[in-house]
N, C-alpha and C positions, 0 to 999 in steps of 0.2 A: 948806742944810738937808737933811739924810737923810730920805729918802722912800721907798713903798713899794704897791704892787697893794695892794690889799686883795683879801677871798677874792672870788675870782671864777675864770670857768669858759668856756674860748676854745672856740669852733668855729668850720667855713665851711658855706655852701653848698655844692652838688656845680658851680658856676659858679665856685666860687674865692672868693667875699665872703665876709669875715672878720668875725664878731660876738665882743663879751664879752658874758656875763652875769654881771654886779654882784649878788652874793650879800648885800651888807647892802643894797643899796636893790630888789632884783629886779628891776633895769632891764636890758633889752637896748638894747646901744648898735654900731652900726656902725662897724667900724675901717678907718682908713685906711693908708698905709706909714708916716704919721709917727706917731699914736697906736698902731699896730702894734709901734714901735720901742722906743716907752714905756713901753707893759706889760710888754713883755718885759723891756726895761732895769732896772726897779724892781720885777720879779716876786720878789727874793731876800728870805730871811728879814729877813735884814738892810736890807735895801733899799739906793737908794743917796747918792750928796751928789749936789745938780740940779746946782750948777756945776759940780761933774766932768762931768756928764753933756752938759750943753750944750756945756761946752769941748769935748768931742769929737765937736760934730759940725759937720758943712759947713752947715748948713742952718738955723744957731744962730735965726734970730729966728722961723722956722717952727716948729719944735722946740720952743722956748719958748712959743709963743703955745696949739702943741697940751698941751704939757704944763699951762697954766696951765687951759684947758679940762677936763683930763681931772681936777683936781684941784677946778675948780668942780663937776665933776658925780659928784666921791665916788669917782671909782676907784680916783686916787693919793693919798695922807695922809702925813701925817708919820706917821715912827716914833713907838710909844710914846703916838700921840695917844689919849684914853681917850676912849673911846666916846660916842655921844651916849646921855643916858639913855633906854631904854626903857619906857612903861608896863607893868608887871605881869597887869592887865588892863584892860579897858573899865570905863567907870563901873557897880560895881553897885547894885544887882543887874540884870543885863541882864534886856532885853524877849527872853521867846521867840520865835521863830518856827516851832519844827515840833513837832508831839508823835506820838510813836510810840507807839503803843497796843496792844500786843499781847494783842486779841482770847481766846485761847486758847492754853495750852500742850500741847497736843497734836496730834497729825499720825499723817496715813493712811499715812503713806512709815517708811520706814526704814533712809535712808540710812545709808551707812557710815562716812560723815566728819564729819556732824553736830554742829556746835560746842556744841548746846544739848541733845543727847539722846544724843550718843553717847562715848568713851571723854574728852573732854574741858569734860564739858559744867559751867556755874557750878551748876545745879540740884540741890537734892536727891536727886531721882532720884524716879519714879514710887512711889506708894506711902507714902513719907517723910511723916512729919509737920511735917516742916520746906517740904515740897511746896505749893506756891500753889492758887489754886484752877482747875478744869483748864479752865473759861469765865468772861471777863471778863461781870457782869450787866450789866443795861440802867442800872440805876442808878450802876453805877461809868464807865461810859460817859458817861454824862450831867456827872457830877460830875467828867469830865476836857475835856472840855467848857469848861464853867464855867471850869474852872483857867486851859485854855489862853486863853482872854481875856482874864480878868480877871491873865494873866501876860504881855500883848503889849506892853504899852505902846500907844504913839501908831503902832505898824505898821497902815499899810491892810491885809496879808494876813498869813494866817498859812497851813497847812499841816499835815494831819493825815494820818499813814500808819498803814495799820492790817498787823500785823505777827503771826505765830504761831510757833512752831508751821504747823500749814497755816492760814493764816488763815479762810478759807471754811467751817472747821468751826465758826466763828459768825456767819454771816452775817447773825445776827439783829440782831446787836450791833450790825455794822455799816449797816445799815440805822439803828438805831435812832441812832447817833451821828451819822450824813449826817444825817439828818432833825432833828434837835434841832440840828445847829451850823448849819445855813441860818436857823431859824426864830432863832436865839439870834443869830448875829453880824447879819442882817438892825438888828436893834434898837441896835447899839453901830458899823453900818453899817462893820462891818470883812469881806474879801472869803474865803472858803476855799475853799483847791484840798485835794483829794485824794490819795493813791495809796495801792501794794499792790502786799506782794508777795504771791505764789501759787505752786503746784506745779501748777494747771491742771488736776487732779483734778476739780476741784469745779466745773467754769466750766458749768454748765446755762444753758438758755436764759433762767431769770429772772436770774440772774446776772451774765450778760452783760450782758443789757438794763440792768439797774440800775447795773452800773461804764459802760458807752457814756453814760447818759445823764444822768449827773452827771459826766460827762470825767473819769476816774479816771487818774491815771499809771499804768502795770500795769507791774511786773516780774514776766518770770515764771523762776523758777528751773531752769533747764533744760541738760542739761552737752553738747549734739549729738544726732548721730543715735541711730539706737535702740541700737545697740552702745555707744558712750559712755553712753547715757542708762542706761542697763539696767546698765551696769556696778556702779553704785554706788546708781541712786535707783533704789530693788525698792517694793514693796508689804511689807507685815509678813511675808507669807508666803512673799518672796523673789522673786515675780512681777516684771518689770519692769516701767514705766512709761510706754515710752514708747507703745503700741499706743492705750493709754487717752488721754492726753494729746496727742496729734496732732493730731484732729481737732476736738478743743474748742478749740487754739488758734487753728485754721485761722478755725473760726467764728467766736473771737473779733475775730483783725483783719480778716475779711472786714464786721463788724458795724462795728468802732471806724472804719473808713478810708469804710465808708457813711455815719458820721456825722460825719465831718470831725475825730475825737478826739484827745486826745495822741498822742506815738510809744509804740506798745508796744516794751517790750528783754528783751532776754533776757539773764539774768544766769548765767555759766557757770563753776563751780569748776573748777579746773586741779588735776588731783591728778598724781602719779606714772603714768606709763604712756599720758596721755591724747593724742588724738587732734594734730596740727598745729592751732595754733589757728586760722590760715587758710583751713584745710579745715570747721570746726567753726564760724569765721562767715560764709564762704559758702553751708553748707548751711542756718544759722538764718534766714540774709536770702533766699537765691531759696529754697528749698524750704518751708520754713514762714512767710516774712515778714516776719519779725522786720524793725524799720526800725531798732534800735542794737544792737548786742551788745555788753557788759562783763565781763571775764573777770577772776577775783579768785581768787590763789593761794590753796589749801585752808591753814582754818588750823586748826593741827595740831600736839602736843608732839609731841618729841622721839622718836625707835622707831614711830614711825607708818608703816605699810606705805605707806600713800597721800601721805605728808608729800613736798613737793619737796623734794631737799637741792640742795646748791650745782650743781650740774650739770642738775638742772632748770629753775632758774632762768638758767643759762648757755641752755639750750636754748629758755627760754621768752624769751627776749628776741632771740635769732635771729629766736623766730617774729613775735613783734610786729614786727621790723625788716620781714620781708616785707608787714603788714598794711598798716605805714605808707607804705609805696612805692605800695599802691593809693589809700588817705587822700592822699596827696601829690597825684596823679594826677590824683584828680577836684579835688581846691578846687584844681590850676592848671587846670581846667576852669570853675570855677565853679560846682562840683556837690559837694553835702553827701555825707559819708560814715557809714554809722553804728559804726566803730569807738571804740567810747565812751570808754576810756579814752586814745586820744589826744586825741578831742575836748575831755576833760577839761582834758588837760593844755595843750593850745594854748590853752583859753580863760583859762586861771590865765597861764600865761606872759603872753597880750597883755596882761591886766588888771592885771599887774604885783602878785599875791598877792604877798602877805609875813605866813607866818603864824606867828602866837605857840602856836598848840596843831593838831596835826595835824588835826581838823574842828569840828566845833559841836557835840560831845558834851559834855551838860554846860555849855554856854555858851548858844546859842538853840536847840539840839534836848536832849527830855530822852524816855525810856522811861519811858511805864506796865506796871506788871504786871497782873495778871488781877485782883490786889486791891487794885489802885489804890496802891500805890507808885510812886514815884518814883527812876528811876536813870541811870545815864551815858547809856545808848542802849538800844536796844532789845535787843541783844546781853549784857548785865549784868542784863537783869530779872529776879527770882526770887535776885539776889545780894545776899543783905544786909548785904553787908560794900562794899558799893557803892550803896547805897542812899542817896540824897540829900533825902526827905521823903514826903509822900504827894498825893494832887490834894485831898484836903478841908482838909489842915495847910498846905499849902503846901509850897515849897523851905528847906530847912535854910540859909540863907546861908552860915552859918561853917563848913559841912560840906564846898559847893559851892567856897568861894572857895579853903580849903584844900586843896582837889586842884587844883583850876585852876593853884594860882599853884605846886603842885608840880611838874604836868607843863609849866608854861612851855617855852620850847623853851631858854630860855637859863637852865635847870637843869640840862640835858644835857647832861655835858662834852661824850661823845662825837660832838654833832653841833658844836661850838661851829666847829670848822674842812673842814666838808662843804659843799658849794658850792648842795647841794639842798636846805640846811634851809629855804628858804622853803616849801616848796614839799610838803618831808615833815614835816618839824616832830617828827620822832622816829617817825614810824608807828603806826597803829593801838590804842589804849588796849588794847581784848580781844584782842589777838594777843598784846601785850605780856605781860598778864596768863596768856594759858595758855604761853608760854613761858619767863619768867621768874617768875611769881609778882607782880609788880606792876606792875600798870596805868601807871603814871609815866613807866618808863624807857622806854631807846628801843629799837628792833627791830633788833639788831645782826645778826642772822642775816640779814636782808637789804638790808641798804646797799649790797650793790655791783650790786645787782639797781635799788633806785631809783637811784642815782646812772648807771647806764646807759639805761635808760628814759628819764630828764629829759635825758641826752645824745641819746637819738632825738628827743625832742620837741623839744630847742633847734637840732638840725640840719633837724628836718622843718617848725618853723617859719622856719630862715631860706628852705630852700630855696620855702617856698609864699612868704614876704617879695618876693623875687625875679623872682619870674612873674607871682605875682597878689596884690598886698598888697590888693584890695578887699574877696580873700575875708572878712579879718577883721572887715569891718565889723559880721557878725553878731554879733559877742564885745563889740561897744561897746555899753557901760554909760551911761546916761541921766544 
């Protein structure tokens, strides 16, 4: 019988242990010399015939028993064998789980990379009468609310993030929508968590008090020290940022860590020209506290002064190499690290994702806008050509199902033989969108940035495998 690897993607540890990652089932599996011999053997297009294969070797009944192994567990197939069917998607219409609410489209900042206010943004643009309204009311608050409940299905928890613009320029809102979803899920005794992000502007002492004391997740958007910071997030009037922002953050996790609260993170754009990112989350974690930082490539068309091009991305994957050497470091200590986007990515690896659409946009998380639409994420609000229903009307089905089952991942040609598609699933809907003009496809301009990345995280999880495979037990799922 002609046989053959399926897509999959070898690494070792820095001890020498050799892993595969099984790209249709997203399993890691540990190799030995004689499975070692196999993948290799049957890694060709073509693949090859087992009794060739076994005829030649000394070790035929070994050989054979690994090979019959490696072919119960999906690695090796016949040629030509067609696929097992995959579902298109979950049964719908899915239960939500998260609604992003953005509060307000307007902000005190004026950054320079701004996906929603600045040379790229889906918005009309201030002024337009095609423009939203520039504060979400008390009542359309309430009535997303209601939606998101009466849209969870049989979920004990749901998850509501409130999202701007600067968010904090309504805080009234959000008061008023914390206070009505306790009193309202209380009754249908379903549980809700919080978060938010912010610029930190706004973080006053009732403020504080009121995200500490309903355990708010907090992100706060912030690119480094005050040089980084100032570089790009100004004031309207070109003022930097960071002098104002420092010490309200200070207070904030000196308040959240008094009351035992979520981790606050700091979420940091990577534009052209910015700092080592190593330098930028050691300064977030011992100088200001931060307990995770997540760093996310500026997204940006084409001719953008600030846009990575390929050698940014070469450069920025150097620098996560070095973050990950410290990540590696402490969990073979048994010490949490807050480098967030590995954390990410070892928790997807051990749990064995496999995903059909790059995240839960449009599937269990949806964006409201200021007047109560409904759209992919919070990143598409105010985009009517993205618009999926409203929170009074409900979700459009055939509007929703139709993009879902567009961006499947296995509409992609071009990820169809990438060893990361579990895992990227095509990238980001709004990246896609301001770069190619459709939300669907996949993010071609940076494939070899993810497919490097999942190679640091499949090396930096074999090598913590190795030392301390307890660490993971944080990543197990009940």
């Amino acid at each position: 019988m002609q046989l053959r690897t399926v897509l999959h993607h070898r690494f070792r540890s820095d001890t020498g242990a050799e892993f595969v990652y099984v790209a249709t089932s997203a399993a890691i599996l540990g190799l030995d010399a004689h499975t070692s011999a196999i993948v290799e053997a049957f890694a060709g297009p073509d693949g090859r015939d087992d009794d060739e294969f076994l005829a030649s070797r000394s070790d035929r009944e070994l050989s054979e028993q690994s090979l019959h192994d490696l072919i119960d567990l999906g690695v090796v197939r016949p040629v030509g064998e067609a696929a097992a069917p995959r579902a298109q998607l979950p049964p719908m219409p899915f239960p939500l789980a998260t609604l992003v609410l953005n509060v307000t489209n307007k902000c005190n900042l004026s950054c320079t990379y701004c996906y929603e206010y600045g040379a790229d943004r889906l918005t009309a643009g201030e002024g337009s009468k095609l423009a939203g309204k520039p504060k979400m009311e008390d009542e359309t608050a309430r009535q997303s609310i209601d939606f998101l409940l009466r849209s969870s299905g049989d979920r004990p928890q749901v998850s509501i993030t409130f999202f701007g613009g600067e968010t904090l320029l309504n805080f009234p809102a959000i008061r008023t929508a914390v206070e009505y979803a306790e009193s309202k899920a209380a009754l249908v005794k379903k549980r809700v968590h919080y978060s938010l992000t912010t610029n930190a502007t706004l973080l006053t002492d009732e403020v504080v008090d009121f995200l500490t004391r309903h355990r708010f997740g907090i992100t706060v958007s912030i690119d480094g020290d005050q040089q980084e910071q100032d570089r790009h997030r100004t004031f309207q009037k070109g003022v930097g940022s960071f002098d104002v922002i420092a010490p309200r953050i200070r207070h904030l996790i000196a308040t959240n860590k008094a009351r035992k609260g979520r981790s606050i993170g700091a979420r940091v754009t990577l534009t052209a020209g910015a700092a080592p990112a190593a330098d930028t989350y050691r300064f977030l974690t011992g100088e200001l506290g931060f307990d995770e930082v997540g760093f996310a490539p500026v997204t940006a068309g084409l001719g953008r002064a600030y846009a990575l091009g390929e050698l940014g991305y070469e450069r920025l994957l150097r620098e996560f190499g070095e973050l990950a050497e410290d990540y590696v470091a402490a969990a073979c200590r048994g010490e949490s690290h807050g480098f967030a986007n590995l954390n990410d990515l070892l928790r997807e690896l051990h749990q064995g994702v496999n995903k059909a659409h790059p995240c839960g946009a449009g599937l269990g998380l949806v964006g409201v806008s200021t007047e109560g639409d409904l759209n992919l994420c919070h990143r598409f609000v105010e985009s009517k050509s993205h618009k999926l229903g409203s929170v009074t009307e409900g979700i459009d089905e055939s509007v929703r199902t139709a993009f879902l089952q567009k961006a499947h991942v296995d509409q992609k040609t071009d990820c169809r033989q990438c060893f990361a598609r579990p895992l990227c699933a095509g990238g980001c809907y709004h990246e896609a969108h301001v770069r190619y003009g459709d939300a669907t496809v996949a993010n071609l301009h940076y494939c070899e940035w993810i497919r490097g990345f999942v190679d640091l995280g499949l090396r930096s999880y074999a090598r913590i495998l190795t030392r301390n495979p307890k660490f993971f037990a944080r990543f197990e799922t009940s």
